[in-house]
C-alpha positions in Angstrom: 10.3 68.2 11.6 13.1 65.8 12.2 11.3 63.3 14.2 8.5 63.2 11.0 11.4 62.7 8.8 12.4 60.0 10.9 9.1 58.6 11.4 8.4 58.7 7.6 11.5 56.5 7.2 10.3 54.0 9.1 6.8 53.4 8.1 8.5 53.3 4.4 11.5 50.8 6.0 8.2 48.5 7.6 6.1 48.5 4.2 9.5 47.7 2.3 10.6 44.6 4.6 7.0 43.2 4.4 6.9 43.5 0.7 10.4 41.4 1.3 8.3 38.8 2.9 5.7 38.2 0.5 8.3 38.2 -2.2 9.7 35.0 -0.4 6.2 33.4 0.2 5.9 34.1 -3.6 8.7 32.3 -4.2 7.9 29.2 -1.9 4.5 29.0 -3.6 6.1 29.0 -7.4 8.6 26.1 -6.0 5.4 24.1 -4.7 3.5 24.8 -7.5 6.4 23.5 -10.0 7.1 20.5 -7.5 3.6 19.6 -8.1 4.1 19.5 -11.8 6.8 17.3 -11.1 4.7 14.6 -9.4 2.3 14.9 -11.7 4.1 14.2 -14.5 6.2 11.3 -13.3 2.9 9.6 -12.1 1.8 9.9 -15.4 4.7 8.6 -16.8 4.3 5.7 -14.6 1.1 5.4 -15.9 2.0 5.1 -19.3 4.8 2.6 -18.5 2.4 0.3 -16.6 0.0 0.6 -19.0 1.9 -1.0 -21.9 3.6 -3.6 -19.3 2.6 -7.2 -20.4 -0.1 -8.7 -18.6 0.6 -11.8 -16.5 -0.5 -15.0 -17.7 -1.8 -13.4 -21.4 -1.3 -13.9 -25.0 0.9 -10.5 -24.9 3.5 -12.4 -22.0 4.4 -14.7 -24.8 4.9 -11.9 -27.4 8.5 -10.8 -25.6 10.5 -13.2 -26.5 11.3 -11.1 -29.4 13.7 -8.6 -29.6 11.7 -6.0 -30.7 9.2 -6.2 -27.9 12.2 -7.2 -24.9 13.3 -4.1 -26.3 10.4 -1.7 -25.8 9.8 -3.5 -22.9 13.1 -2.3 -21.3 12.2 1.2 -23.0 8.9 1.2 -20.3 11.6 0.2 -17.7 13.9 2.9 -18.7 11.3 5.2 -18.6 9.6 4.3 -15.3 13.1 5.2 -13.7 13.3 8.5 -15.4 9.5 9.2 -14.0 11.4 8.0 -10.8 13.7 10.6 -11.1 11.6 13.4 -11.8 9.7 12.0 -8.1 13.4 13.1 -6.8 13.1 16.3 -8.8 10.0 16.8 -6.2 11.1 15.5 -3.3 14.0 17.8 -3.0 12.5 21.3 -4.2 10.3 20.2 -1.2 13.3 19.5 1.3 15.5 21.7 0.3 13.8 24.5 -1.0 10.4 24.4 0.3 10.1 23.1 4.0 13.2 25.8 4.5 11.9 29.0 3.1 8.7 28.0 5.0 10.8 27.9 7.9 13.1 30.9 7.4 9.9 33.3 6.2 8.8 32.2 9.8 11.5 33.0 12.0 12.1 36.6 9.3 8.4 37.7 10.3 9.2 37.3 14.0 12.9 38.9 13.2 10.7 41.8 11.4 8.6 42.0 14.3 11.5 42.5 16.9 13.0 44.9 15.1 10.3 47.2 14.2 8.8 46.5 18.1 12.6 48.2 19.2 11.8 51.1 17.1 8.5 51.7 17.9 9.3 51.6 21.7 12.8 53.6 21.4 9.9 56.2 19.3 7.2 56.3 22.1 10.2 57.2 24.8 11.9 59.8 23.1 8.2 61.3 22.8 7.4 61.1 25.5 10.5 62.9 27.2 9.8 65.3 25.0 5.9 66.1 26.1 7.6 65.8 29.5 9.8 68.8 28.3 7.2 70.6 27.1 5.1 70.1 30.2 7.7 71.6 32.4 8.6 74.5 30.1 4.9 75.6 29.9 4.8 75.2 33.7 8.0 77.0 34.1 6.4 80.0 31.9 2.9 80.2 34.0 5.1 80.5 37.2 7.9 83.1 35.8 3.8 84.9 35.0 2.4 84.3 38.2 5.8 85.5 40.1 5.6 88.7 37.6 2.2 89.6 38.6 2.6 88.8 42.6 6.0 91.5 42.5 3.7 94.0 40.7 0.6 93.7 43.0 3.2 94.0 46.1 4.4 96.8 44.6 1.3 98.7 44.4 0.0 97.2 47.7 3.2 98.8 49.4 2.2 102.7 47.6 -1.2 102.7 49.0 -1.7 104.7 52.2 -4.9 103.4 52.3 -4.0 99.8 52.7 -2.7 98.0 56.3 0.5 97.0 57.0 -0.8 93.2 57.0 -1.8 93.6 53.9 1.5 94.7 52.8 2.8 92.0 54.1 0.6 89.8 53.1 1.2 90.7 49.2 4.7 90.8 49.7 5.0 87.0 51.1 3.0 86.0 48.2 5.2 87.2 45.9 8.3 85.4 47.3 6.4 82.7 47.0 5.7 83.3 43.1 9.4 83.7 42.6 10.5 80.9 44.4 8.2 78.6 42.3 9.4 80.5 39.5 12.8 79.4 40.3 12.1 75.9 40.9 10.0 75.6 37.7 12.9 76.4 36.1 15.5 74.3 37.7 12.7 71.2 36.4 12.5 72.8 32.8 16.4 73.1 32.7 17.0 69.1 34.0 14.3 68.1 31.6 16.1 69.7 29.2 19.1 68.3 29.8 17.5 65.1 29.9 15.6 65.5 26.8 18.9 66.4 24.7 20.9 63.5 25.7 18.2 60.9 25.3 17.5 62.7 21.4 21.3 62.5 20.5 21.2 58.8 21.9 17.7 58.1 19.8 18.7 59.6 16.4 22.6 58.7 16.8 22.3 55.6 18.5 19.0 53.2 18.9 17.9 53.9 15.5 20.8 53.6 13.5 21.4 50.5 15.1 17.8 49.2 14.4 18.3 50.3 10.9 21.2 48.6 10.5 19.6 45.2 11.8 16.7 45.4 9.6 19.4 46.1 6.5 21.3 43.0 7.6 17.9 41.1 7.8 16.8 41.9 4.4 20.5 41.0 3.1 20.1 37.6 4.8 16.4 37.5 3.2 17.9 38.3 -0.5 20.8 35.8 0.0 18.6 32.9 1.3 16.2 33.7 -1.8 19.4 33.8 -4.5 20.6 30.1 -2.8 17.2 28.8 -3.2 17.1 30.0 -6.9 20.7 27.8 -7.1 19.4 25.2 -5.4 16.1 24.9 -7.7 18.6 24.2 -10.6 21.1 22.3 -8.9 18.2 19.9 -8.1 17.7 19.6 -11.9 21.7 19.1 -12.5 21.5 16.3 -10.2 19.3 14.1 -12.0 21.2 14.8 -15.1 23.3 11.6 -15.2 20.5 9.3 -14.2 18.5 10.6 -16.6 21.1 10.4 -19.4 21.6 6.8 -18.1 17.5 6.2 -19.0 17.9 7.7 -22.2 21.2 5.7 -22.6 19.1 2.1 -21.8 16.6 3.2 -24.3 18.9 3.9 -27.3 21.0 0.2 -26.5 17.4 -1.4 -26.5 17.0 0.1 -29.5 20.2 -0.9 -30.7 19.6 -5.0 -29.8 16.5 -5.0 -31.9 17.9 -8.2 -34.0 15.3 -9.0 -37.0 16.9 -12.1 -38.1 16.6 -13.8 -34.5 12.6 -12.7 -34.3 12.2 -14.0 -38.1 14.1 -17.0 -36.7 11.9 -17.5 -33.4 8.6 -17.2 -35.5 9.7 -20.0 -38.0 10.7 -22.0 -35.2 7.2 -21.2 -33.1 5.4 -22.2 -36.2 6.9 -24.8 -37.5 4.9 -27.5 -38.1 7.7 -30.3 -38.3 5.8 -31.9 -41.0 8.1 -33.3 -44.0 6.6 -31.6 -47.8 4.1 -34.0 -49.9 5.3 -36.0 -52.1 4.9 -36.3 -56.0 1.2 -37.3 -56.8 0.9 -40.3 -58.5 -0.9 -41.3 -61.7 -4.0 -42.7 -61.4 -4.9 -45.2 -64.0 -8.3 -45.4 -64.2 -8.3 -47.8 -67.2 -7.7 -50.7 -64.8 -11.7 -50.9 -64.2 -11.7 -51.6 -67.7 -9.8 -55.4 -67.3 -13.2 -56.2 -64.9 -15.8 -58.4 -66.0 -19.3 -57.6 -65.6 -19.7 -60.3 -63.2 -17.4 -59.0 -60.6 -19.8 -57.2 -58.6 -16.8 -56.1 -55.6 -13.3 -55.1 -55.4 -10.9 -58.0 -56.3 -7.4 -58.3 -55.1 -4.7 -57.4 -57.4 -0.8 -59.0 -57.8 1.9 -57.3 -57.8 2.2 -58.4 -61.8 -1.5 -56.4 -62.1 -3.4 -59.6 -62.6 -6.6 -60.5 -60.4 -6.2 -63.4 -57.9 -8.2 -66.0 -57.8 -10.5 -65.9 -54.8 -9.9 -69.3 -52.7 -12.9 -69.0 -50.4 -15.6 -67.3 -50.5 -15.0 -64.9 -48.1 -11.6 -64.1 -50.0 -12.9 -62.7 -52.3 -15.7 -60.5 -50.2 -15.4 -56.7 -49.8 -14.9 -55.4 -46.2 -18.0 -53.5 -46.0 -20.3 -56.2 -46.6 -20.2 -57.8 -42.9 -23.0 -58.5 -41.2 -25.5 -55.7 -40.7 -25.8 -55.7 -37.0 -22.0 -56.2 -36.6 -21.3 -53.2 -39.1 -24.0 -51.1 -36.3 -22.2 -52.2 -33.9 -18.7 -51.0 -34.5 -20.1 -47.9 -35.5 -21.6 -47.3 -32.3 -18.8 -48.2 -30.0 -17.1 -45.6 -27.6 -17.5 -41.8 -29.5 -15.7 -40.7 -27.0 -12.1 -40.4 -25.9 -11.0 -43.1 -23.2 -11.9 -40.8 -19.9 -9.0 -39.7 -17.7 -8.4 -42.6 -14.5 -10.3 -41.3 -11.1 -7.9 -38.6 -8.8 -8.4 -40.8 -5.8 -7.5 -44.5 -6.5 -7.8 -47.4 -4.4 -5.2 -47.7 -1.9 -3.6 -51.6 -4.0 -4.4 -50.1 -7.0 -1.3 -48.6 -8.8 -1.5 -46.3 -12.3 0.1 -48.5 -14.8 1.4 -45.0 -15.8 0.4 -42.3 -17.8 -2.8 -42.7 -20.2 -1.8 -43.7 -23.4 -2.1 -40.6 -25.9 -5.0 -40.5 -28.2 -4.3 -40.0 -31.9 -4.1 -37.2 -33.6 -7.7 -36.5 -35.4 -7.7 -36.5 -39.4 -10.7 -36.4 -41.6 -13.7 -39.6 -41.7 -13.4 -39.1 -45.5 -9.2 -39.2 -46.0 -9.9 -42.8 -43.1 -12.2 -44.3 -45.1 -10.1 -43.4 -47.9 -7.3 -45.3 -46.5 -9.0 -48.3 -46.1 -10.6 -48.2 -49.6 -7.3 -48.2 -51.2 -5.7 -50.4 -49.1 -5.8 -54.2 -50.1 -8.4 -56.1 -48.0 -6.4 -58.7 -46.7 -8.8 -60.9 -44.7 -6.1 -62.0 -42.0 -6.3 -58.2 -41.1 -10.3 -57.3 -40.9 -10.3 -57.3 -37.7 -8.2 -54.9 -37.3 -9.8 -52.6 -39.8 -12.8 -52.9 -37.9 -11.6 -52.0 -35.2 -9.2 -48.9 -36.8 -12.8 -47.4 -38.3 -14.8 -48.0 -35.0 -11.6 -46.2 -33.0 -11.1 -43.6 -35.7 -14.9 -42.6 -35.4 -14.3 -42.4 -32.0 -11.4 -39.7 -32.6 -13.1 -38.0 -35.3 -16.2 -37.6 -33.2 -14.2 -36.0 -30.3 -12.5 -33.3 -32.6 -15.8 -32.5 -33.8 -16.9 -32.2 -30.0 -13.5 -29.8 -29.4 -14.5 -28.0 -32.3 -17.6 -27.3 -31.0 -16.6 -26.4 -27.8 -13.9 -24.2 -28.9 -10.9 -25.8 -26.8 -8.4 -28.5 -27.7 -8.0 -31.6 -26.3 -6.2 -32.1 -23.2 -3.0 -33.4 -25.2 -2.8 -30.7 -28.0 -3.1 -33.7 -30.2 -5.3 -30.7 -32.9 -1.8 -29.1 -33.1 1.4 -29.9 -35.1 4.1 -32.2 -34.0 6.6 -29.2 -33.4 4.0 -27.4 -31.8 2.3 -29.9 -30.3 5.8 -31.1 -28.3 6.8 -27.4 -27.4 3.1 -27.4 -25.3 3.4 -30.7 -23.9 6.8 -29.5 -22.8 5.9 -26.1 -21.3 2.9 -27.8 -19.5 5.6 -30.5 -18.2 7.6 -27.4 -16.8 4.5 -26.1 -15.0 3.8 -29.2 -13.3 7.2 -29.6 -12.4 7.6 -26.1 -10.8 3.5 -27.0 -9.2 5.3 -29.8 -7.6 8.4 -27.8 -6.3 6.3 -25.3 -4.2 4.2 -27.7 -3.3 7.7 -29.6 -2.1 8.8 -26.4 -0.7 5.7 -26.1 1.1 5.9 -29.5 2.8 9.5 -28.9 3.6 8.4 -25.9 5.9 5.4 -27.6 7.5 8.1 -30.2 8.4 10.7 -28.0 9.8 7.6 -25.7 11.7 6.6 -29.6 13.2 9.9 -30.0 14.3 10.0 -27.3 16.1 6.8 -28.0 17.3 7.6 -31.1 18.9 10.7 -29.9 20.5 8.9 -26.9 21.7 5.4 -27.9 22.5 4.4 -24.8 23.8 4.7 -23.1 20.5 1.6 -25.4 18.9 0.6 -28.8 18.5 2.4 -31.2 16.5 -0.6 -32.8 15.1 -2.3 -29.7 13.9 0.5 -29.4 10.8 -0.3 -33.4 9.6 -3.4 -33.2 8.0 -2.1 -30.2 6.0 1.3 -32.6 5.5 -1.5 -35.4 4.1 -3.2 -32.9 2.0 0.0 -32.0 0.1 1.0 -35.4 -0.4 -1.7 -35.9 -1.9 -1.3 -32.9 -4.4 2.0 -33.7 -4.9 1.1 -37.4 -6.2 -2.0 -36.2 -8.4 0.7 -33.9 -10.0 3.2 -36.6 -10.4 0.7 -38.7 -11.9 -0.2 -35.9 -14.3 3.2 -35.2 -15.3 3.9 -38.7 -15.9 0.6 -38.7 -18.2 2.0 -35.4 -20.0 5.7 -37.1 -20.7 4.1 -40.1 -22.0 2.4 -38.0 -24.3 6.0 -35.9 -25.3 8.0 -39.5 -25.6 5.4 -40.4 -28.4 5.3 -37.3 -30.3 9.4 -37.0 -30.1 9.2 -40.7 -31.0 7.1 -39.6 -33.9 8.6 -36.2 -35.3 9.4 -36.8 -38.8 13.4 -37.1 -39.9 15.0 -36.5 -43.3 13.8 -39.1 -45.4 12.6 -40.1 -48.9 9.2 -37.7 -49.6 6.0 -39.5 -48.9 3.1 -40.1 -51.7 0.0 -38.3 -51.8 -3.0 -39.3 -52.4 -5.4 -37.3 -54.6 -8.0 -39.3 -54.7 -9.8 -41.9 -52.6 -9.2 -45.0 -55.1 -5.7 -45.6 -55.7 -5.3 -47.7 -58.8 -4.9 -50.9 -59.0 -1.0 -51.2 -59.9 0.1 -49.3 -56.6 2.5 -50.7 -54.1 1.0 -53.4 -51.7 0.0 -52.3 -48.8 2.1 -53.7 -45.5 0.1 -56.6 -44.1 1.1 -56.1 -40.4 -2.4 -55.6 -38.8 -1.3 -52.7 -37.1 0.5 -50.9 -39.9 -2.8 -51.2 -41.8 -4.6 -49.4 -38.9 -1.8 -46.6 -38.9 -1.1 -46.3 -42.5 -1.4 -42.6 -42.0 0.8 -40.6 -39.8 -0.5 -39.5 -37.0 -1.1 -35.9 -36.6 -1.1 -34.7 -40.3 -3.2 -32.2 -41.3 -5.3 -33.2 -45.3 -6.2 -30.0 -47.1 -7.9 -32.7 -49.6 -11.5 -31.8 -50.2 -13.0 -34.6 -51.1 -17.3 -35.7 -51.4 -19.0 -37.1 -48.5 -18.5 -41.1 -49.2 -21.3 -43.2 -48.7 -21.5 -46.8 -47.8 -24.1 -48.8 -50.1 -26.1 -51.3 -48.1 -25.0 -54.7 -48.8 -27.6 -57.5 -50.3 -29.2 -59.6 -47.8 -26.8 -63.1 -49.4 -23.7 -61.5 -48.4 -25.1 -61.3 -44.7 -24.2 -64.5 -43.4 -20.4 -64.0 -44.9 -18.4 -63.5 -41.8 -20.9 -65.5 -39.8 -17.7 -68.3 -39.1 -15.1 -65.7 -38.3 -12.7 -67.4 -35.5 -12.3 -65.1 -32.4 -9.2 -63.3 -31.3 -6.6 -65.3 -29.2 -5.0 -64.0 -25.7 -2.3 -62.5 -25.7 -2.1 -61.6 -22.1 -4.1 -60.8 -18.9 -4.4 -57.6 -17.0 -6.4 -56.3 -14.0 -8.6 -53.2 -13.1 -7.5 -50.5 -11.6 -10.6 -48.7 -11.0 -13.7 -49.3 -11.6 -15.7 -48.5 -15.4 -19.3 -48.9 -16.2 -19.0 -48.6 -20.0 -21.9 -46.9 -20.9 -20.8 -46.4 -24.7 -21.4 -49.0 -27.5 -18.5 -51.0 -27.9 -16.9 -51.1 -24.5 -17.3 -53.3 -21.8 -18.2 -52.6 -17.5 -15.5 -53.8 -15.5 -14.8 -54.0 -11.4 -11.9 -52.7 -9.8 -9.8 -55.5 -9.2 -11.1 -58.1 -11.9 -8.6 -59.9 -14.0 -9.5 -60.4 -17.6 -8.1 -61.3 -20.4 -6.2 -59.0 -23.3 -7.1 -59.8 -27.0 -6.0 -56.8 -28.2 -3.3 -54.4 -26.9 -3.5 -50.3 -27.0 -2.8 -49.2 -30.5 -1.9 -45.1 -29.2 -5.8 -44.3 -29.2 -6.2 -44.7 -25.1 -8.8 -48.1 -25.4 -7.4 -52.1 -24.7 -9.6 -54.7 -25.9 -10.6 -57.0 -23.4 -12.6 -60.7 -22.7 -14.1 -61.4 -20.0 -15.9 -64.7 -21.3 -16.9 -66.2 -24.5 -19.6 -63.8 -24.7 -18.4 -60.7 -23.4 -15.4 -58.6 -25.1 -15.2 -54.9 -25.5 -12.5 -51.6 -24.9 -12.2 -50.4 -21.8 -9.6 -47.3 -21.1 -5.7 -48.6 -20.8 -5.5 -46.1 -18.2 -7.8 -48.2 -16.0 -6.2 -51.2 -16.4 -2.4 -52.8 -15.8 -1.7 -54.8 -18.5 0.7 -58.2 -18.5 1.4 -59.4 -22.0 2.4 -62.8 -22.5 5.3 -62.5 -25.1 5.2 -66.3 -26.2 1.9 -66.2 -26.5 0.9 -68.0 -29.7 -2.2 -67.2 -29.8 -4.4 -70.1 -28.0 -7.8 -69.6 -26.6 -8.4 -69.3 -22.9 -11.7 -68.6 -21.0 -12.2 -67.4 -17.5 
């Protein structure tokens, strides 16, 4: 009954210590499972933060200059660490949780497994002595039976007078024998006996207490490791604590440098237009057309004192738009086009004279033609009104085209001054930093030759030149380019308006009669409008009237333009367009008019042949004394 007690125990102590196991493998799996969690969530928190990053090279990269957005931006910093921290949340319930329960439920099982192994073996032997003692007791009882009945059957062998004396004998030698196997089987029984107590005591007194107490101190080891694991799942938390607090501290200072004023302040200056207000309009006194005299079929001039002069030829006298038809087509027709940029390969004598001259900025046809019609036609400057309206179609004609097209022109000319000088800039900067890597890059293609050469059997010297070449020759196109980009900045910081008296509007496109005289400088009649305003006037489409056929032969005597330099072609132009003239690289011709800031020079090449041709093309040499005699080639 004992051993069964026993035996109980320990079927109950082996179901118990397994239970103990899975407990711990429950444990591990919770840990992984909320690990898991962990790395879930901070990738999704780096998600987020990546998500709302600003995109290189977009509209939205521009946007964080302001506070407000440098701020959030550092809030997706902030907050990509703290998903970084919730990574090392993961990473060490794995470590140091994890990978070592996984480790320690492995080396309990095969604890478990010894332990229970001694028992079951210290079991088996102390059965097994005792069948061993029950073998030799039953044995012991058939022989004490067998010697019993051998002394009885001597016995009545001996009282017969019937049976022989070797009978007798017989019987009585048999039952010695009985009783001296009776005796041994005893002795055995006794010694197995012996045996059998002292190995019991040992069993129930020693070997399985001391089991016991081995698989007590391995499930104390087993509930201590789990209680350090629980401390170590929440010291893991505690440790990412002051990082996190640090994350949450970044946010709450971005927060904190929000400053609305300097945004407000950066958007006034982004969209400033550096434009000075209009001025007062003036009165337009239309009662001046009432002084006229029904002969006066044009515009006459008009004194300062408001009184008619006296025409003193009769092309004095002669409105502007009444030249000669074919001449009128003409200027119309030439170039509708912006000068085109000079060829990325030039000649190897031919030098850029620099950067291509800007064009101007593009205004309305009707606020032009508006400007010439209220300007005074001075005769000694119809030349150069020809030429303003021919050019100025030209300009208008490409901002139609860039309309069109959707893009600006190449030198933001359809954007305000401020604005206008801020992109010329920034492009400047790119180049700039083009031409460093590009620098860079030929500085370590130099070095790697070096070496080359002193160590030939690295590679071949010549291999690195025509990379060398090719990277000269992106550094010069860039040069060139940023060269053609500051000589567009110089003219618009040249041109930025300063604090000044405010200028005069005009609301109409006749100006009366009275108004101040017009400048009679040639080219401050073609520029009487600064360059790169912007006219909200809306005004009808203006028509031209077709002149009468006497007024044809008007200009028929007009004088041509004197030299006032020479210059040479850099490259070669064909001159498709009306209006400008084919020229080949090298040829020397003659200037008779320089670049007014619109990108064309006009040029003679003969008494017959004048025209514009691009000033980047061409190097210019002005003659500064000239006085304005006539030279042919």
């Amino acid at each position: 009954m004992l051993r069964m007690r026993k035996r109980d125990q320990f079927d109950n102590l082996e179901k118990h210590t397994q239970w103990g196991i899975e407990f711990v493998e429950r444990y591990t799996k919770f840990v992984k499972e909320r690990s898991e969690i962990e790395i879930s969530y901070a990738k999704q928190i780096r998600n987020l933060s990546k998500k709302y990053q600003p995109k290189k090279n977009s509209k939205e990269e521009e946007e964080f200059k302001y506070t407000s957005c440098r701020s959030f931006l550092t809030t997706l910093n902030e907050l990509n660490d703290y998903a970084g921290q919730h990574e090392v949340i993961a990473e060490n319930l794995t470590s140091q949780i994890i990978s070592e329960l996984s480790r320690y439920i492995q080396e309990l099982k095969q604890e478990r497994k010894s332990h229970f192994h001694d028992g079951r073996k210290a079991q088996q032997h102390i059965e097994n002595s005792w069948k061993q003692l029950e073998s030799s007791k039953r044995r012991f009882e058939r022989d004490c039976k067998e010697a019993d009945r051998a002394q009885q059957y001597f016995e009545k062998m001996d009282a017969d007078i019937n049976v022989t004396k070797a009978d007798v004998e017989k019987a009585r030698q048999q039952a010695q024998l009985r009783h001296q196997m009776a005796a041994d089987s005893k002795a055995e029984y006794s010694a197995y006996l012996q045996k059998f107590n002292q190995e019991q005591n040992e069993h129930y007194y020693t070997l399985i207490p001391h089991i016991f107490q081995r698989i007590q101190e391995m499930e104390e080891r087993r509930i201590e490791r789990v209680g350090e694991s629980m401390k170590t799942f929440a010291e893991v938390d505690r440790q990412v604590l002051p990082i996190v607090g640090k994350c949450l501290d970044g946010m709450t200072k971005a927060a904190e440098s929000i400053e609305p004023k300097t945004d407000s302040k950066q958007v006034v200056e982004a969209f400033k237009s550096g434009f000075e207000p209009p001025g007062d309009v003036e009165f337009e006194d239309y009662s001046q057309a009432m002084k006229r005299t029904v002969s006066e079929s044009s515009l006459s001039n008009t004194r300062a004192d408001g009184r008619p002069e006296k025409p003193t030829s009769k092309t004095k006298g002669k409105l502007w738009p009444f030249i000669k038809k074919n001449k009128l087509m003409s200027l119309l027709t030439s170039p509708h086009q912006p000068p085109p940029p000079p060829p990325a390969s030039a000649s190897p004598s031919a030098v850029p004279n620099g950067p291509q001259s800007p064009k101007q900025q593009k205004e309305p046809l009707s606020h032009r033609l508006n400007e010439f019609m209220t300007s005074k036609p001075k005769m000694h400057c119809f030349r150069s009104l020809k030429r303003g309206l021919s050019l100025k179609l030209i300009t208008l004609n490409a901002q139609v085209r860039n309309l069109i097209e959707g893009s600006g022109p190449e030198d933001f000319s359809h954007l305000p001054p401020e604005q206008r000088r801020k992109k010329l800039q920034a492009k400047i900067d790119d180049i700039n930093k083009d031409i460093q890597k590009e620098m860079d890059q030929k500085d370590a293609l130099t070095k790697m030759k070096d070496v080359y050469i002193k160590n030939p059997q690295m590679g071949d010297p010549a291999s690195v030149d025509p990379r060398l070449a090719e990277i000269a020759q992106n550094i010069e196109k860039l040069r060139v380019e940023a060269q053609k980009f500051e000589g567009w900045l110089a003219e618009v910081e040249g041109r930025l308006p300063v604090k000044s008296d405010p200028p005069r509007r005009q609301s109409s496109m006749y100006d009366t009669q009275n108004s101040t005289p017009v400048n009679n400088n040639c080219a401050q009649d073609r520029e009487s409008s600064p360059d790169g305003s912007y006219t909200e006037e809306q005004s009808s489409e203006t028509q031209i009237k077709v002149p009468n056929p006497e007024f044809d032969d008007e200009f028929d005597d007009e004088e041509p333009l004197p030299t006032i330099g020479t210059c040479k072609a850099l490259y070669p132009f064909e001159g498709h367009n009306e209006g400008t003239i084919a020229v080949a690289e090298g040829e020397m011709l003659y200037v008779i008019e320089e670049d007014k800031g619109d990108g064309w020079t006009r040029v003679r090449r003969n008494e017959e042949e004048e025209g514009y041709v691009p000033t980047s093309y061409v190097e210019v040499y002005l003659d500064t004394n000239a006085k304005g005699a006539m030279t042919y080639i």
